[in-house]
C-alpha positions in Angstrom: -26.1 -76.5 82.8 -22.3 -74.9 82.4 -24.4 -71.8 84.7 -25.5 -73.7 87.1 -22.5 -75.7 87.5 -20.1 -72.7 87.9 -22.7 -70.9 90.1 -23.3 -74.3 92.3 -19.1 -74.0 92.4 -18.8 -70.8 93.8 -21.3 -71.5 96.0 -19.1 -74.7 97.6 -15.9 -71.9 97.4 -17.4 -69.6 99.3 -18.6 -72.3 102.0 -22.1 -71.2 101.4 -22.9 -74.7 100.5 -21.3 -78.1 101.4 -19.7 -80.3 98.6 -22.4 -83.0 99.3 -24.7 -80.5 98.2 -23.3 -79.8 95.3 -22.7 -83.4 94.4 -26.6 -84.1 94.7 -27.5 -80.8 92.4 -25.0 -81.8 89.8 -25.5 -85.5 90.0 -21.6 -85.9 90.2 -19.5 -87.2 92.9 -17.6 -85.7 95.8 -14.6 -86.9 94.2 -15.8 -84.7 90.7 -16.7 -81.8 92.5 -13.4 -81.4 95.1 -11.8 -81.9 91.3 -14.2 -78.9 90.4 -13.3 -76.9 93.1 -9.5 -77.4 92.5 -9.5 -76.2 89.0 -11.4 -72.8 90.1 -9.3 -72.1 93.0 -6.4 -72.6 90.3 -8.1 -70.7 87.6 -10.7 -68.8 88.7 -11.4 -67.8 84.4 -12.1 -72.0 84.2 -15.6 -72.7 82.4 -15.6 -76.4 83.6 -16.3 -77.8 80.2 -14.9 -81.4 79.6 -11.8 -81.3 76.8 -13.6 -84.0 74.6 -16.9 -81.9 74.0 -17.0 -81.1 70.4 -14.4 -83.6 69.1 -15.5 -86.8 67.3 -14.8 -90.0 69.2 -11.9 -92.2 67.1 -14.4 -95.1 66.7 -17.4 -93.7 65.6 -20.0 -95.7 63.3 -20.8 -93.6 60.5 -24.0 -93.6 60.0 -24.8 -92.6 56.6 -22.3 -95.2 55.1 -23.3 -98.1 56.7 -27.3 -96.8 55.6 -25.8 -96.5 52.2 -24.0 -99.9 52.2 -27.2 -101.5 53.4 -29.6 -99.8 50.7 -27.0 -100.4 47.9 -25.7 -104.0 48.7 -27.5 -105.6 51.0 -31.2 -104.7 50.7 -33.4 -107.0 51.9 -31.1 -109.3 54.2 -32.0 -109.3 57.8 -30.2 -107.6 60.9 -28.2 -110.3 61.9 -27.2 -111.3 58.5 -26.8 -107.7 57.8 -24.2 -107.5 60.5 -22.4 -110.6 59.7 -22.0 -109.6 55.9 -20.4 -106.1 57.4 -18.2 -107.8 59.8 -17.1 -110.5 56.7 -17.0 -108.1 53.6 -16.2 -104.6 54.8 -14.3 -105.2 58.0 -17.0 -103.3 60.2 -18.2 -104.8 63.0 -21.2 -103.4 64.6 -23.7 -104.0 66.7 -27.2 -104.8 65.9 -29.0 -102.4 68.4 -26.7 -99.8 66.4 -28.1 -101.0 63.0 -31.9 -100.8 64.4 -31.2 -97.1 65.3 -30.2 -96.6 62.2 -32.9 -98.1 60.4 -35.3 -96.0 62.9 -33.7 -92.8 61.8 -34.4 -93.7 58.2 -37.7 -95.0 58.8 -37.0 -98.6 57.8 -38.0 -102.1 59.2 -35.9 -105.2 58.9 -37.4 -108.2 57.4 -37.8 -109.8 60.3 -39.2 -107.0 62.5 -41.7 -107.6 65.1 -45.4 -106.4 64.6 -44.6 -104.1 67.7 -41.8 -102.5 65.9 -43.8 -102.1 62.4 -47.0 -100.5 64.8 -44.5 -98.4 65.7 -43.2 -97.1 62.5 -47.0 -97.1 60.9 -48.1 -95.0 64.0 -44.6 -92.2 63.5 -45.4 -92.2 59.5 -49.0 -91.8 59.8 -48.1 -88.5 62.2 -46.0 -86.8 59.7 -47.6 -84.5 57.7 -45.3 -84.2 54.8 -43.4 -87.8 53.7 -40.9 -88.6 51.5 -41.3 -90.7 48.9 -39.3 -93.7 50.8 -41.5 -92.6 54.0 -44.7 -93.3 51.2 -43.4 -96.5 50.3 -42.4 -98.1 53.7 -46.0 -96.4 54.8 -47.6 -98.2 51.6 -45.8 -101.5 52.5 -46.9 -101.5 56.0 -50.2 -100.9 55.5 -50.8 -103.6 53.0 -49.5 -106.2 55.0 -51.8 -108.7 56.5 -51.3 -108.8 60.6 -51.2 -113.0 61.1 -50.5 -114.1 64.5 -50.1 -117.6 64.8 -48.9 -119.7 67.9 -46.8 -122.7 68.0 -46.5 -124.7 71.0 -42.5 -125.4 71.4 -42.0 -129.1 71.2 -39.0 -131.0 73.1 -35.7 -132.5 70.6 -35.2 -135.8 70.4 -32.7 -137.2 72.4 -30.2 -138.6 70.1 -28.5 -137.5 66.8 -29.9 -139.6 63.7 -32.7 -140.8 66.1 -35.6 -138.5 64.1 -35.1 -136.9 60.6 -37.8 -134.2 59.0 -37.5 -134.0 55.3 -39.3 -131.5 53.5 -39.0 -129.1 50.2 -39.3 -125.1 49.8 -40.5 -123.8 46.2 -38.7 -120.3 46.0 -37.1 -117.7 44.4 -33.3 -119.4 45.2 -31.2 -117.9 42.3 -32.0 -116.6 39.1 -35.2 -115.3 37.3 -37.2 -118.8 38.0 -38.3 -120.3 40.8 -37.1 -124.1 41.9 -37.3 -126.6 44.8 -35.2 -126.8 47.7 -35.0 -130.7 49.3 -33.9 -130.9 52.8 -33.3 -133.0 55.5 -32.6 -131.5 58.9 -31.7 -134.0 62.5 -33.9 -132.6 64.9 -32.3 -133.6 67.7 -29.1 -131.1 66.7 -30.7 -129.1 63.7 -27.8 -130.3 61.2 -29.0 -130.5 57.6 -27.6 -133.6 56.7 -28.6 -133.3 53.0 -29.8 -130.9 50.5 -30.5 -130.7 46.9 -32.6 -128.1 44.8 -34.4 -129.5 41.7 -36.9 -127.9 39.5 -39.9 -129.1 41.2 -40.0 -131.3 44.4 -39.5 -134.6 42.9 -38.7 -137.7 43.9 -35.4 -137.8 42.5 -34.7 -134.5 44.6 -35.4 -136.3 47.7 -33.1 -139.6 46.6 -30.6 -137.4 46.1 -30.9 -136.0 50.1 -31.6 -139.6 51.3 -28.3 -140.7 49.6 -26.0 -138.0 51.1 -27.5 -138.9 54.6 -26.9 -142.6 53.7 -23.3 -142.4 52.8 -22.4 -139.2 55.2 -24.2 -140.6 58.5 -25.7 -143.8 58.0 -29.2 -145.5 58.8 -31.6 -143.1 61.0 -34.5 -144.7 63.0 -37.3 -142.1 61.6 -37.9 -139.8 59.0 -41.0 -137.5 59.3 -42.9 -135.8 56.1 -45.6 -134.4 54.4 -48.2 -136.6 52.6 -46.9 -135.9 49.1 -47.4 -138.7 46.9 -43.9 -139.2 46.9 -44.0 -141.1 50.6 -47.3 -141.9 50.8 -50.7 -142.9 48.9 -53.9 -143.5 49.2 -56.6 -144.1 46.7 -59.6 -143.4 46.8 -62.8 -144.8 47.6 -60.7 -148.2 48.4 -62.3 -149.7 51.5 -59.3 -151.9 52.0 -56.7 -149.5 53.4 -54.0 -152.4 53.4 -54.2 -152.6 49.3 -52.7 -149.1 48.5 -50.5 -148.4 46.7 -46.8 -148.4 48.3 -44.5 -145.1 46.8 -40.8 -146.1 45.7 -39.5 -144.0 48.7 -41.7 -146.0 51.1 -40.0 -149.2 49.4 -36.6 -147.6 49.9 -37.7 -147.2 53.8 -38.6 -150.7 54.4 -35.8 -151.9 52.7 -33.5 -150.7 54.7 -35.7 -150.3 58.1 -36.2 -146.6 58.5 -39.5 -146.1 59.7 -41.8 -143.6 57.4 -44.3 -141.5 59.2 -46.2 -138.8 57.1 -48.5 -135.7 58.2 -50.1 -133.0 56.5 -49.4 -130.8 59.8 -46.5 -128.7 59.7 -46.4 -129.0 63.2 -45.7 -132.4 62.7 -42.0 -131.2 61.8 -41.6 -127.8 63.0 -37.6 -128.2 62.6 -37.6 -128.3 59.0 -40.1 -125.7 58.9 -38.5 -123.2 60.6 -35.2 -123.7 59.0 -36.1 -122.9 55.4 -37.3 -119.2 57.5 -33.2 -118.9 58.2 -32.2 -120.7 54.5 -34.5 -117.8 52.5 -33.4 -115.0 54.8 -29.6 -115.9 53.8 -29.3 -118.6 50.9 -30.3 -116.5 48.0 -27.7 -113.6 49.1 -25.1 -116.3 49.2 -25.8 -117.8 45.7 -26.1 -114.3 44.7 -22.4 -113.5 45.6 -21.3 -117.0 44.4 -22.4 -116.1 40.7 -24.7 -119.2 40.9 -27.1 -119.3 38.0 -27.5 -122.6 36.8 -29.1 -125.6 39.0 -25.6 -127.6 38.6 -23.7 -124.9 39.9 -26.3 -124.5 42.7 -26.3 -128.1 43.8 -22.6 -127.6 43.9 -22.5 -124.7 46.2 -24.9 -126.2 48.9 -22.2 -129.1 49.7 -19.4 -126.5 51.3 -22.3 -124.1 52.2 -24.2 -126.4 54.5 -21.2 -127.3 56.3 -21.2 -123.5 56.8 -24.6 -123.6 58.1 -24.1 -126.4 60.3 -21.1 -124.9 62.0 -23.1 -121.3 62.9 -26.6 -123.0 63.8 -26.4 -126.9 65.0 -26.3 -127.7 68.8 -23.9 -130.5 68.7 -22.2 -131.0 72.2 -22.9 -133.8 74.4 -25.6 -135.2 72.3 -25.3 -139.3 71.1 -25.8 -140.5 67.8 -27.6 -143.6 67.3 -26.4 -143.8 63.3 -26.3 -147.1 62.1 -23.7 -147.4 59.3 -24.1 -149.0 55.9 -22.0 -149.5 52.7 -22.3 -147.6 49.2 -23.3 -150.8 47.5 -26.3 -151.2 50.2 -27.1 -147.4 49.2 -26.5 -148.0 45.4 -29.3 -150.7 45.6 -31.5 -149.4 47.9 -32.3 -146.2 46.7 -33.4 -148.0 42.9 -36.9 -146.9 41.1 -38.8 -150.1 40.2 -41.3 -150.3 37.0 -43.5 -152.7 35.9 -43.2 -153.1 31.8 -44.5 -156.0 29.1 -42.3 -157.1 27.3 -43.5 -156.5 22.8 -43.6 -158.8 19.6 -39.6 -157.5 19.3 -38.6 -158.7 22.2 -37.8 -155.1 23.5 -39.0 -153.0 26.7 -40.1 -149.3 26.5 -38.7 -147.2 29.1 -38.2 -143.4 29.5 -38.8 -142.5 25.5 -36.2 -145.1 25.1 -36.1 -149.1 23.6 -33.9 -151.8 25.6 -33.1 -155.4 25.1 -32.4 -157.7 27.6 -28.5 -159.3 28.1 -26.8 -161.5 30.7 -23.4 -160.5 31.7 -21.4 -161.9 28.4 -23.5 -159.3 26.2 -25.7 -162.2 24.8 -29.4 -161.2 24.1 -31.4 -163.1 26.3 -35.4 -163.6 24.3 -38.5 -163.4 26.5 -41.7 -164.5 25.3 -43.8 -161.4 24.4 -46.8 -159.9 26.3 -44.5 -161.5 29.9 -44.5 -158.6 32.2 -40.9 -157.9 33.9 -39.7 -155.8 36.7 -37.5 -152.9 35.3 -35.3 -151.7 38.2 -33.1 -148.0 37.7 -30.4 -147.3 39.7 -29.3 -143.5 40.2 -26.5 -144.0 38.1 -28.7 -144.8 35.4 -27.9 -148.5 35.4 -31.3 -150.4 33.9 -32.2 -154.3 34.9 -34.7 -156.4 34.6 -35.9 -158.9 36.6 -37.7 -161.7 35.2 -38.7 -165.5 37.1 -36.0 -164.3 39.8 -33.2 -163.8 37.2 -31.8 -160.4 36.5 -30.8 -159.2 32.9 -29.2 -156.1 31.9 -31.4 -153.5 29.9 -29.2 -151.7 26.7 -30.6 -149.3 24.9 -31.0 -150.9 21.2 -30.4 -147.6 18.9 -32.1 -146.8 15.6 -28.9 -146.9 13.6 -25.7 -149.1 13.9 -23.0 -146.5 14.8 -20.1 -148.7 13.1 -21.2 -150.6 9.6 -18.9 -154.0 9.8 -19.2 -153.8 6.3 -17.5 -150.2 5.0 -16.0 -148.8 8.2 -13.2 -151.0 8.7 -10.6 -148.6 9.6 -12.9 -147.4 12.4 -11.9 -148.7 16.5 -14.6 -151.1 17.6 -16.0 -150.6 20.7 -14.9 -153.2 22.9 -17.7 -155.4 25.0 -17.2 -155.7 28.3 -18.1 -158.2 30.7 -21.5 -156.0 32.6 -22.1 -156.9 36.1 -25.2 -158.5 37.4 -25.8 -159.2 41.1 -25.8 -162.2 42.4 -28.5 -164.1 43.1 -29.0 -163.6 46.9 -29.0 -160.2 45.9 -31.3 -157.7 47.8 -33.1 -157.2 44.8 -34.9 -161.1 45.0 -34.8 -161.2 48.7 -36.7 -158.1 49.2 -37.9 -156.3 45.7 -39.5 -159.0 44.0 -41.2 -160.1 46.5 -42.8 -156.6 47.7 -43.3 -156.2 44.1 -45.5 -159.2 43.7 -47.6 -158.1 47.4 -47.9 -155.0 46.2 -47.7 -152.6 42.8 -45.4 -149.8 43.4 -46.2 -146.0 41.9 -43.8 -144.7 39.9 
């Protein structure tokens, strides 16, 4: 090229050719080659060669160190992510089309590739006659993996912020060496998670504890949307009478406070929360990772600043309404109650939970119900226990197996003092609405 572009010059000098000739050959402009023409006329010993050839440029990605920070630290976290984490922890900031080069040069695929990108990559690798053992196992990798192409339709938001809710859990690999349950609740109007919880399985408890943060957080929503886990919904079987089944504890908590409950075993039914748990397992575990997360209080712990996080980077807040409808904790606190129907034995005592209760009014005086009466046994999350017999609530105490304090011998030892114990009142929610559902229906627990 440096030939032809000193032979094309002398050409122009010698008026053999014109400089819009030369301008076409070299794909320059007139302006570069009258600068051409300039410098030879000056120096006729001039090569032409631009100063910067050879030299580094000042801002140059390496790209062996950012390979080497990838396959070291980050394995495994998605471009984007990838990029973020550089930007955040290193003080790099790079582009992503940069870090898919660089992937391409080491033959490597990001977990979220497309299938045109992997065809790709398995078409080069299966070229090469000699492979490296990284080359094998990327080849290996892509080869074994199953080619599922599914469509989703895209669905419209809802208009308004608390107007629709999907609630749904995500059994994986979150932090440690065992796997547990993730329990969120996403808007899908904005795609906030307003609540999230991990428990060891999904549970019921796991999804009280993401109804309460929405509760106290946002308020009421209209609807909540979920899968047809016993916990929302069930039916039995071969029961003709479809308007006998069984109502769940959360489908109590619902009509309680007027949140309508709708349940599907399609996960298109709540795409939202589906797709989000794709972002939360591409990023989550690296996060509790760098955290030093390993137990499930710590974890629980960590999602309350991190989903405000995740909010900020991901919702679609502006200009949309919300149609939250606020309550109070107390409303919360006795809303979101598990109900359990028990006898009552020859001792006067109730079994609940491996554990044996009496049953007290307010002023700590044991209150005697005939044996073999059955009685409503209502749990708060706090762990608060009362029972609910011929529309009167009692407190529940555990009665121990041993006095702690002998009245007789331990004299010099403080006794506990008895407090006055608080028992709503009696146009409590609890009669208006509980006792009366519980005598329609039985309630699963």
């Amino acid at each position: 090229m440096d030939e032809k572009k000193l032979e094309f010059m002398k050409m122009v000098i010698n008026g053999e050719k014109s400089i819009a000739w030369a301008a076409a050959k070299l794909n320059r402009s007139e302006k570069t080659i009258r600068r051409y023409r300039k410098e030879l006329l000056e120096n006729p010993e001039a090569t032409l060669v631009h100063k910067n050839r050879g030299r580094e440029p000042v801002n140059k990605t390496d790209h062996e160190l950012i390979w080497h920070l990838y396959s070291s630290k980050y394995y495994g976290m998605n471009i984007s992510f990838f990029c973020e984490k550089l930007e955040e922890n290193e003080n790099i900031k790079i582009s992503e089309g940069l870090v898919r080069l660089i992937f391409k040069e080491h033959d490597e695929f990001s977990v979220k590739a497309w299938h045109k990108t992997k065809n790709e990559l398995r078409k080069r690798l299966r070229e090469l006659k000699r492979l490296t053992k990284q080359q094998k196992e990327v080849l290996i990798q892509l080869e074994a993996e199953p080619y599922v192409r599914t469509t989703h339709p895209t669905q419209p938001r809802s208009k308004y912020f608390g107007e629709e809710l999907q609630m749904d859990a995500s059994i994986h690999l979150w932090f440690g060496t065992r796997k547990c349950a993730l329990h969120t609740a996403i808007d899908d109007a904005t795609g906030i998670i307003v609540g999230a919880w991990f428990d060891v399985q999904e549970t019921r408890n796991g999804y009280y504890q993401v109804t309460r943060q929405f509760l106290t957080k946002y308020g009421l929503p209209v609807l909540i949307k979920t899968d047809k886990r016993t916990v929302f919904e069930y039916k039995k079987k071969n029961d003709k009478d479809m308007a006998e089944d069984t109502m769940t504890q959360y489908e109590h908590v619902c009509q309680t406070l007027g949140i309508e409950l709708q349940c599907s075993s399609v996960p298109q039914f709540k795409p939202r929360v589906e797709r989000s748990y794709g972002t939360l397992q591409g990023r989550l575990p690296f996060e509790l990772k760098d955290a030093g997360v390993a137990t499930m209080e710590e974890a629980n712990a960590f999602l309350e600043k991190y989903i405000e996080k995740f909010n900020q980077q991901f919702a679609i807040c502006e200009g949309i309404k919300s149609v939250w409808v606020e309550v109070s904790k107390e409303q919360v606190d006795y809303a979101l109650v598990t109900i359990a129907k028990r006898t009552v034995d020859s001792g006067n005592g109730i079994k609940l939970n491996n554990n044996y209760y009496g049953t007290f009014d307010s002023y700590g005086t044991q209150i005697f119900i005939k044996p073999r009466t059955k009685v409503s046994v209502i749990t708060m999350m706090d762990g608060s226990v009362y029972a609910m017999h011929e529309d009167r609530l009692l407190v529940l105490d555990i009665i121990p197996d041993r006095q702690k304090i002998s009245e007789q011998i331990d004299f010099d030892m403080d006794k506990p003092v008895i407090r006055k114990k608080y028992i709503p009142p009696y146009e409590h929610i609890w009669r208006i609405t509980n006792s009366n559902l519980f005598r329609k229906k039985a309630l699963i627990f």
